[in-house]
DSSP file (Angstrom, degrees, kcal/mol; ACC not computed):
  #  RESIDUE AA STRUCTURE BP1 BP2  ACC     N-H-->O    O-->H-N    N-H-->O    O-->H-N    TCO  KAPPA ALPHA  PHI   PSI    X-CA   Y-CA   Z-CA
    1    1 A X              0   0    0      0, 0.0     3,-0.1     0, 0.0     0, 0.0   0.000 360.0 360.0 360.0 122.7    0.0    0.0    0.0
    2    2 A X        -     0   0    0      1,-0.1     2,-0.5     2,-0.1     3,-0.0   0.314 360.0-116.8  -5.5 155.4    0.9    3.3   -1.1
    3    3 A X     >  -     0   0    0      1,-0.0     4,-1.5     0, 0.0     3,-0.4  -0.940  24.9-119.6-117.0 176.8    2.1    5.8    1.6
    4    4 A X  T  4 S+     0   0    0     -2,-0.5     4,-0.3     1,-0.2    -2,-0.1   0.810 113.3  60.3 -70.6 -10.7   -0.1    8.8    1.9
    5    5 A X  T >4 S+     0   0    0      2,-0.2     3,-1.6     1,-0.2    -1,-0.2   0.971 107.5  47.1 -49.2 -62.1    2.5   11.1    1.0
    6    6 A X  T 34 S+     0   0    0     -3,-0.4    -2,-0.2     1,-0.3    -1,-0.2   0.813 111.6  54.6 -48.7 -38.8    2.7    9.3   -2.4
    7    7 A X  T 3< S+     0   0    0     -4,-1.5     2,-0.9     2,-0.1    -1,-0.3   0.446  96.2  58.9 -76.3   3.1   -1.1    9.4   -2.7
    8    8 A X  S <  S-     0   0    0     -3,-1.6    -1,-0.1    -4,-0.3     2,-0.0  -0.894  86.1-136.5-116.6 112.7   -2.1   13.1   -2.3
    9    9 A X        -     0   0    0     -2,-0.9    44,-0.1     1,-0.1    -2,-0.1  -0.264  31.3 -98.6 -62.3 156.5   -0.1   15.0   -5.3
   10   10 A X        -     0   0    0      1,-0.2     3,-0.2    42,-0.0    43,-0.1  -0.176  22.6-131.8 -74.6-176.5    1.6   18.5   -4.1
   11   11 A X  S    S+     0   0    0      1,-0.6     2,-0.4    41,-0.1    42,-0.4   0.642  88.7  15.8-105.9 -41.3   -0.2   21.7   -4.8
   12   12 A X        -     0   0    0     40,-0.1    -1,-0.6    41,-0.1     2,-0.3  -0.997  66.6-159.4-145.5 141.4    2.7   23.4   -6.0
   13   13 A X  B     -A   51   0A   0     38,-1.6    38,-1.9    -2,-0.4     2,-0.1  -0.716  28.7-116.4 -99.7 150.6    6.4   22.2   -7.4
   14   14 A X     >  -     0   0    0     -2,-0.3     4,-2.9    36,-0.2    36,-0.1  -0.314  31.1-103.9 -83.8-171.0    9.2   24.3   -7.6
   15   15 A X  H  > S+     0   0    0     34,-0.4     4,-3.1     1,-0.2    -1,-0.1   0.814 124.0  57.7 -94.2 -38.6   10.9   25.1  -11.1
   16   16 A X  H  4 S+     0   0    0      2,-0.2    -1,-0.2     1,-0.2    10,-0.1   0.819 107.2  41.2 -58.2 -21.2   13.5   22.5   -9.7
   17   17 A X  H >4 S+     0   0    0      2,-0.2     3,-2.4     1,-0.1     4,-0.2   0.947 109.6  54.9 -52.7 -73.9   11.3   20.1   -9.3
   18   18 A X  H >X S+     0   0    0     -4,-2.9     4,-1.6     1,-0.2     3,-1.1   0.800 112.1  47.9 -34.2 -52.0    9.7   20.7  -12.2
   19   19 A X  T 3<>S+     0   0    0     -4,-3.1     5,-5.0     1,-0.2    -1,-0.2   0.609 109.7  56.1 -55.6 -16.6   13.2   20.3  -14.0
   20   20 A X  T <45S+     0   0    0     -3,-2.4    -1,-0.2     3,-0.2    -2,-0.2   0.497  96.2  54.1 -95.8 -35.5   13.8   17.6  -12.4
   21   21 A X  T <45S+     0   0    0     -3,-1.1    -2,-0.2    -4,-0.2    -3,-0.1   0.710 123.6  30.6 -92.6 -16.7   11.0   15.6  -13.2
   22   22 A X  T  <5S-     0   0    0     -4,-1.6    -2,-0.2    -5,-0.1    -1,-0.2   0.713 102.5-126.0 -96.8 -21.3   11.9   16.2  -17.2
   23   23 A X  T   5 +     0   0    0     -5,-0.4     2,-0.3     1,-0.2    -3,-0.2   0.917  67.4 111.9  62.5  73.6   15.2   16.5  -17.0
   24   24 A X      < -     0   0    0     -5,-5.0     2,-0.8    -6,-0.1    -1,-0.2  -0.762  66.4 -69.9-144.8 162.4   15.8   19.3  -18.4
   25   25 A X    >   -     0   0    0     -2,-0.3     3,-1.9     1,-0.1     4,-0.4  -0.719  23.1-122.0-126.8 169.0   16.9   22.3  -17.2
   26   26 A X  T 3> S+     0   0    0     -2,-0.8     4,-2.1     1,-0.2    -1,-0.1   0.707 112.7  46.7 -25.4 -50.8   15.7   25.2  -15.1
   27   27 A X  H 3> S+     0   0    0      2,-0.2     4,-3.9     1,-0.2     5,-0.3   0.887 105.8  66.1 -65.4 -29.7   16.2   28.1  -18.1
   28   28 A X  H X> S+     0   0    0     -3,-1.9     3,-2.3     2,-0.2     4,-1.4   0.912 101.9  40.2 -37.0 -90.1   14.5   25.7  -20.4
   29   29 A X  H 3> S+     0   0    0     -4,-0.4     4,-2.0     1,-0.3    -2,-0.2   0.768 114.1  56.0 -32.7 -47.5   11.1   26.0  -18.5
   30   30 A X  H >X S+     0   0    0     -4,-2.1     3,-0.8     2,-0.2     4,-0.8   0.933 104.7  52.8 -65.7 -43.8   11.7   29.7  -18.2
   31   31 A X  H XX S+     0   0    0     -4,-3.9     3,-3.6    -3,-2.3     4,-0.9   0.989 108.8  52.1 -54.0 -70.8   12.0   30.0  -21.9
   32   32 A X  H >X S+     0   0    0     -4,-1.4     4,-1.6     1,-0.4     3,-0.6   0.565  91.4  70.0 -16.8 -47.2    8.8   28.2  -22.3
   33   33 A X  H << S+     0   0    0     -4,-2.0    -1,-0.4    -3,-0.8     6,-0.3   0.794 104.1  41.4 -53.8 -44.7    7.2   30.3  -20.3
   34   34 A X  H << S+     0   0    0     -3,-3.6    -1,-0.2    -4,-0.8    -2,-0.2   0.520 116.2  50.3 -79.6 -17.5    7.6   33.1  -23.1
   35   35 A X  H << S+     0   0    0     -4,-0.9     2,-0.6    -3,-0.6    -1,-0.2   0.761 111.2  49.7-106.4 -20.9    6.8   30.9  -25.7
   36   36 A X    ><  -     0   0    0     -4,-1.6     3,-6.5    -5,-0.2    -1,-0.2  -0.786  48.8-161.2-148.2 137.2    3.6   29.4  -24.2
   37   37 A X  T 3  S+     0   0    0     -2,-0.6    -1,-0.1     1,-0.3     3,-0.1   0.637  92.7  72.1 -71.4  -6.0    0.5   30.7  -22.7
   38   38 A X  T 3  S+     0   0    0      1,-0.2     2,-0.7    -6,-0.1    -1,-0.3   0.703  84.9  67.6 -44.6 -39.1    0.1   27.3  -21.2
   39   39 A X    <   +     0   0    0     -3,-6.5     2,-0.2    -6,-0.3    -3,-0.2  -0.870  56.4 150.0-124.8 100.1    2.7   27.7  -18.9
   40   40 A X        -     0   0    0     -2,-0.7    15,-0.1    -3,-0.1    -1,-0.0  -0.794  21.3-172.2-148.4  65.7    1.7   30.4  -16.2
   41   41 A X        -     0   0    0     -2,-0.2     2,-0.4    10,-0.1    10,-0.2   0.115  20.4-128.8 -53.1 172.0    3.4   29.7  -12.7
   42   42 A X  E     -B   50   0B   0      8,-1.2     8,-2.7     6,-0.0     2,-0.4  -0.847  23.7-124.2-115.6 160.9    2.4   31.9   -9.8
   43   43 A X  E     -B   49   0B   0     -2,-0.4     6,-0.2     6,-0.2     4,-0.1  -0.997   6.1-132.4-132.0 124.0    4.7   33.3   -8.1
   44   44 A X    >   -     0   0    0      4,-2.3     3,-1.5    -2,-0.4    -1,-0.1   0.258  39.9-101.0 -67.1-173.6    5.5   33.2   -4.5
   45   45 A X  T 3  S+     0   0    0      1,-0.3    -1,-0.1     2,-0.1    -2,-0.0   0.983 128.6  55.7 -73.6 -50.2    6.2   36.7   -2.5
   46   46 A X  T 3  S-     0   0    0      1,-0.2    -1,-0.3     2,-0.0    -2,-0.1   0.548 124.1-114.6 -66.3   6.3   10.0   36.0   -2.7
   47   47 A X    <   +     0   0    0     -3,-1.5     2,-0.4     1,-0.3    -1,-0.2   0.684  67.2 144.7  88.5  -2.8    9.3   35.7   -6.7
   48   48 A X        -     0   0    0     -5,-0.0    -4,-2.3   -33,-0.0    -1,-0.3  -0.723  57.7-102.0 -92.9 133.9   10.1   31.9   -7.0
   49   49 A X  E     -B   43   0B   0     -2,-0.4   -34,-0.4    -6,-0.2    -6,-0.2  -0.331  27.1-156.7 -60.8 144.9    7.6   29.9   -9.9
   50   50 A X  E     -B   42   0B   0     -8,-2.7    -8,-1.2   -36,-0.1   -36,-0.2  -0.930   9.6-157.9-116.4  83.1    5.1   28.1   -8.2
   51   51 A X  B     -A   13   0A   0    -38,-1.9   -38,-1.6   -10,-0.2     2,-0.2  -0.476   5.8-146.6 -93.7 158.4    4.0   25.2  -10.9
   52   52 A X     >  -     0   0    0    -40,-0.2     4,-2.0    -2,-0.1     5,-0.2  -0.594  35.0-110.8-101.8 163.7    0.4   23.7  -10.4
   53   53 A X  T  4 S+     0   0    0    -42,-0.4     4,-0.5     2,-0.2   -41,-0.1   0.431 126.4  56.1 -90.5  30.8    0.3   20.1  -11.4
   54   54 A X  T  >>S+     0   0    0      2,-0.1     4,-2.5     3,-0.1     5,-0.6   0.710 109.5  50.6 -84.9 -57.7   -2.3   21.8  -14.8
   55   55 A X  H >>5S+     0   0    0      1,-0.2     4,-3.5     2,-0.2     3,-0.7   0.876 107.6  48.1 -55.6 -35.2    1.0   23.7  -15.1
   56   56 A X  H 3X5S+     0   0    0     -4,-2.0     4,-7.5     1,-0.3    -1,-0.2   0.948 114.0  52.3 -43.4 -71.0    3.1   20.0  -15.0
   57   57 A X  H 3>5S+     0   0    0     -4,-0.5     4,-1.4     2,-0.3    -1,-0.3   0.681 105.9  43.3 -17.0 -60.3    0.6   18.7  -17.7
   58   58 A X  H <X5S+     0   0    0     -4,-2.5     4,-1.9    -3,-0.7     5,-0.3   0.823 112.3  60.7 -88.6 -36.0    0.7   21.1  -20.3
   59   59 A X  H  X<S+     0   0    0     -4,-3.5     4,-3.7    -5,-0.6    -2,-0.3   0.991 108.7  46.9 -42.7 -60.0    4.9   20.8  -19.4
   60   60 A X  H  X S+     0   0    0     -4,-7.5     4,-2.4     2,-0.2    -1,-0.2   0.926 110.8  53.2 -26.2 -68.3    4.3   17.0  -20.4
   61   61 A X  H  < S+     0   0    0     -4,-1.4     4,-0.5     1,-0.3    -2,-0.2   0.801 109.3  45.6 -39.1 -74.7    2.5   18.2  -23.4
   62   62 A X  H >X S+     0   0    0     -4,-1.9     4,-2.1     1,-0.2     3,-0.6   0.703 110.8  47.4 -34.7 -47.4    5.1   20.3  -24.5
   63   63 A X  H 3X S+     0   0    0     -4,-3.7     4,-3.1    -5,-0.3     6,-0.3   0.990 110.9  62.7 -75.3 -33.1    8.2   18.1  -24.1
   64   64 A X  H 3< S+     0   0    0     -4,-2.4     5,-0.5     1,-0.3    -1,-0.2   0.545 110.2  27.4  29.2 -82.0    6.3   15.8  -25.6
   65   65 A X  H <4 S+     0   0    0     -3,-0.6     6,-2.1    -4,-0.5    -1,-0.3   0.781 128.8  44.6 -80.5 -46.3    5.7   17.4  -28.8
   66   66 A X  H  < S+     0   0    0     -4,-2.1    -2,-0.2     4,-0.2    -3,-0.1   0.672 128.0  20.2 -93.0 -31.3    8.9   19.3  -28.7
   67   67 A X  S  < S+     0   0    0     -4,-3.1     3,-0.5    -5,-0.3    -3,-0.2   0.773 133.8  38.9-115.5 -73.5   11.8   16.3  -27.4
   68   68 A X  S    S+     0   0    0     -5,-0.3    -3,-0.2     1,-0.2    -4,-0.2   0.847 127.3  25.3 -55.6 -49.4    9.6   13.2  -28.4
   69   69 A X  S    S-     0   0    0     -5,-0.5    -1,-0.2    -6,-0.3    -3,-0.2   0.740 105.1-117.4-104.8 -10.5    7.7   13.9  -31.8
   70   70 A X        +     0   0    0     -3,-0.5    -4,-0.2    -5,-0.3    -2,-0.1   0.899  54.5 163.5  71.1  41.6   10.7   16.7  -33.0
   71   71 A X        -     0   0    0     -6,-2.1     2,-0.2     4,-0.0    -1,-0.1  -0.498  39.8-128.0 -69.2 156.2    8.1   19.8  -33.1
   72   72 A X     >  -     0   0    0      1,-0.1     4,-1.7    -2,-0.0     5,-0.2  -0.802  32.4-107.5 -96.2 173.7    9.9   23.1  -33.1
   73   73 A X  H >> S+     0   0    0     -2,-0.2     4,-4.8     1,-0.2     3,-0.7   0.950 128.8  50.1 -67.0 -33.2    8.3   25.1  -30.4
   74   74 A X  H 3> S+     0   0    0      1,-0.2     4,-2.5     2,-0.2    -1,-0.2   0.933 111.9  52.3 -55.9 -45.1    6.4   27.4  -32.9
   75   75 A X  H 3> S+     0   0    0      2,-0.2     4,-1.2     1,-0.2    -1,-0.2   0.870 116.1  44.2 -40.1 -50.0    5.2   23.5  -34.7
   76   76 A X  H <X S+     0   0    0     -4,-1.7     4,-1.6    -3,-0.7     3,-0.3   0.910 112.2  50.9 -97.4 -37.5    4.0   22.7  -31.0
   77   77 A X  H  < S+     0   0    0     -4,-4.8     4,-0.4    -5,-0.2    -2,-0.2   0.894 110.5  43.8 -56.1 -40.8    2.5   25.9  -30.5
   78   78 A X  H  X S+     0   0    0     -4,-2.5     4,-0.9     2,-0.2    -2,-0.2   0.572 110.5  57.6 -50.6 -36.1    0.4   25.9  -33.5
   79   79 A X  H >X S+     0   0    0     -4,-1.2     3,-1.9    -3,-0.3     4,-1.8   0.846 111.9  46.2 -81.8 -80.5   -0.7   21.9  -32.9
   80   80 A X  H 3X S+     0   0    0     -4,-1.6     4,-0.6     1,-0.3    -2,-0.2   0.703 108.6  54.5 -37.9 -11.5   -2.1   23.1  -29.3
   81   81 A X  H >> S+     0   0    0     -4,-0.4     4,-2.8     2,-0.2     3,-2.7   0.990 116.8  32.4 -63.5 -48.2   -3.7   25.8  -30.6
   82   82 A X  H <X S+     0   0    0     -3,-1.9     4,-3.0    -4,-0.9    -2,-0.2   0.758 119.0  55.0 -72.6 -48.6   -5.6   23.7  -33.2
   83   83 A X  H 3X S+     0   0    0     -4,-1.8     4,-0.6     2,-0.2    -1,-0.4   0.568 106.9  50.4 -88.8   8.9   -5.8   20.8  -30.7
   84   84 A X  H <X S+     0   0    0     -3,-2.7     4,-2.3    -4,-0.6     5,-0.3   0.780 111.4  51.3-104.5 -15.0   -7.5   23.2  -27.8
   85   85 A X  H  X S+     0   0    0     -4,-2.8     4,-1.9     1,-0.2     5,-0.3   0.929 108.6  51.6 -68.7 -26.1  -10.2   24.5  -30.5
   86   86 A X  H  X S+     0   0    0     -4,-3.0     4,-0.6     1,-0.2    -1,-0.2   0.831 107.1  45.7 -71.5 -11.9  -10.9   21.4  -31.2
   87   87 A X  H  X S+     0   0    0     -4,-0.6     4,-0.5    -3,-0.3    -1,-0.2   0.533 113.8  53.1 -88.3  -2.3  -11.4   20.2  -27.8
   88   88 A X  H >X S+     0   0    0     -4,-2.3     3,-2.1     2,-0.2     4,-0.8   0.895 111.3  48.5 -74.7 -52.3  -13.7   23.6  -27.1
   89   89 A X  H 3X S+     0   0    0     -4,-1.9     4,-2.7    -5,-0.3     3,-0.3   0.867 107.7  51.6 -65.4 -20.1  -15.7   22.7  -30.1
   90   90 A X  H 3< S+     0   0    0     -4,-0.6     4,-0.3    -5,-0.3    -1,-0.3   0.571 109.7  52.9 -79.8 -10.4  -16.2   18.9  -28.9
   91   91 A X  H << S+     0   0    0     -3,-2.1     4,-0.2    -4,-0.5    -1,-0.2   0.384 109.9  50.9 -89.1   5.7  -17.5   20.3  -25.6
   92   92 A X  H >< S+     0   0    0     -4,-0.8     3,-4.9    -3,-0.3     2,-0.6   0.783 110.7  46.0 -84.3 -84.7  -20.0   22.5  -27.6
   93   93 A X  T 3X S+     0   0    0     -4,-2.7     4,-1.4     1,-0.3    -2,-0.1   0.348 113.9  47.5 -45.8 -12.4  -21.3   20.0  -29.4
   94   94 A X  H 3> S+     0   0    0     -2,-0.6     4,-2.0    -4,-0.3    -1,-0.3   0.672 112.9  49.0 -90.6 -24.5  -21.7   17.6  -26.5
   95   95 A X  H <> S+     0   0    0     -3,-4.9     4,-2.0    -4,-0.2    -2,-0.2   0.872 105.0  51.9 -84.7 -43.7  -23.1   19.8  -24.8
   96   96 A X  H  > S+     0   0    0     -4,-0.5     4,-1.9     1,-0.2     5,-0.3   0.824 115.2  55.4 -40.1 -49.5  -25.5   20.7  -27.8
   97   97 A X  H  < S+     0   0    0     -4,-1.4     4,-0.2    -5,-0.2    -2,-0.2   0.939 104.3  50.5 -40.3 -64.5  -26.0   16.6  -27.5
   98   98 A X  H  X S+     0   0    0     -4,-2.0     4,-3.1     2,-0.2    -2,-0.2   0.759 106.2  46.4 -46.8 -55.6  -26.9   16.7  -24.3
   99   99 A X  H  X S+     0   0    0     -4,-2.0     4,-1.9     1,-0.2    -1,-0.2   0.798 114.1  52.2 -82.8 -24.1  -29.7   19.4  -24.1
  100  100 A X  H  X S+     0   0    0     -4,-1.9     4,-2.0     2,-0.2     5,-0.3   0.648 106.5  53.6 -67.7 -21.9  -31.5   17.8  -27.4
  101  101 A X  H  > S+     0   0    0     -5,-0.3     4,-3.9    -4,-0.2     5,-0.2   0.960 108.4  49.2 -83.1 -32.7  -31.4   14.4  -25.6
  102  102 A X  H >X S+     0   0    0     -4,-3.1     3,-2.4     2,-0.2     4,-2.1   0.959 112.7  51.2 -46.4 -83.1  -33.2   16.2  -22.5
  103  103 A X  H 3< S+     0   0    0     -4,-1.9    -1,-0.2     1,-0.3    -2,-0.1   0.735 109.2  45.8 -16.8 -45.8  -35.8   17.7  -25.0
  104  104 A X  H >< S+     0   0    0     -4,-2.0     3,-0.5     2,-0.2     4,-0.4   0.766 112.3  53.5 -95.6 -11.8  -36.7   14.7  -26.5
  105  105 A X  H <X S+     0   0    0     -4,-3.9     4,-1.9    -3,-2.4    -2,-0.2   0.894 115.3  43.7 -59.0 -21.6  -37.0   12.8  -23.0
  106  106 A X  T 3< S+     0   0    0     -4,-2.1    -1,-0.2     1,-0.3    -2,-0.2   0.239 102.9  60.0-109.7  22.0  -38.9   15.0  -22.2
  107  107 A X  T <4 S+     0   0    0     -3,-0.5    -1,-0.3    -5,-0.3     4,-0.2   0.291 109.5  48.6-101.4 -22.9  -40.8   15.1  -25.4
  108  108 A X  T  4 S+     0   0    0     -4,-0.4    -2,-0.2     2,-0.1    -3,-0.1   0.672  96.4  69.7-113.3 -25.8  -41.8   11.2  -24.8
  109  109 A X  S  < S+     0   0    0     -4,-1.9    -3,-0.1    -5,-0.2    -1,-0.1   0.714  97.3  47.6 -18.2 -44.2  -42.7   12.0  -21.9
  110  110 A X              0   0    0      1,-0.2    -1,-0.2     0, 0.0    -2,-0.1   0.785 360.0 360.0 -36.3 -65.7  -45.5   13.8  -23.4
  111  111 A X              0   0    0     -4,-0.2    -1,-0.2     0, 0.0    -2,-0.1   0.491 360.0 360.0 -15.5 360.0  -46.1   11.2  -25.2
């Protein structure tokens, strides 16, 4: 069994952490930051990035695209653009789904 440390994920990593966990380093991530609107730490008083594990995620995404598949970052930006309208427009339409399938329950209902 797990211990419970292991099971509750942190709230926030440092940018070392974070560097840590790609293996990559710190100035990397900071470049990134400029290149993608993704990647938006908070920042603690003393100024040190604060990543969220969303921020971790889209980090994935990115090396991803960028060390794994050989994107350049402009290539990787351009795919996420594309791929997050397409996931807005598959939450329309489900959503669109959704409120017709109410109508017509409630249309045999009538019935």
């Amino acid at each position: 069994m797990a211990s419970m440390s292991e099971e509750i994920l942190k709230r926030y990593y440092s940018i070392g952490e974070v560097a840590e966990m790609f293996s990559v380093n710190a100035s990397l991530l900071r470049h990134w930051e400029t290149e993608f609107d993704t990647i938006r730490p908070k920042k603690n008083k003393k100024g040190e990035r604060q990543y969220t594990q969303k921020d971790v995620e889209n980090i994935r995404q990115i090396y991803g695209l960028v060390k794994d598949k050989g994107f350049t970052l402009q290539g990787a930006n351009e795919f996420l653009k594309i791929k997050n309208q397409q996931d807005t427009e598959k939450a329309r339409m489900i959503d669109s789904l959704e409120k017709l399938k109410d109508f017509l329950a409630e249309l045999k209902d009538k019935l």
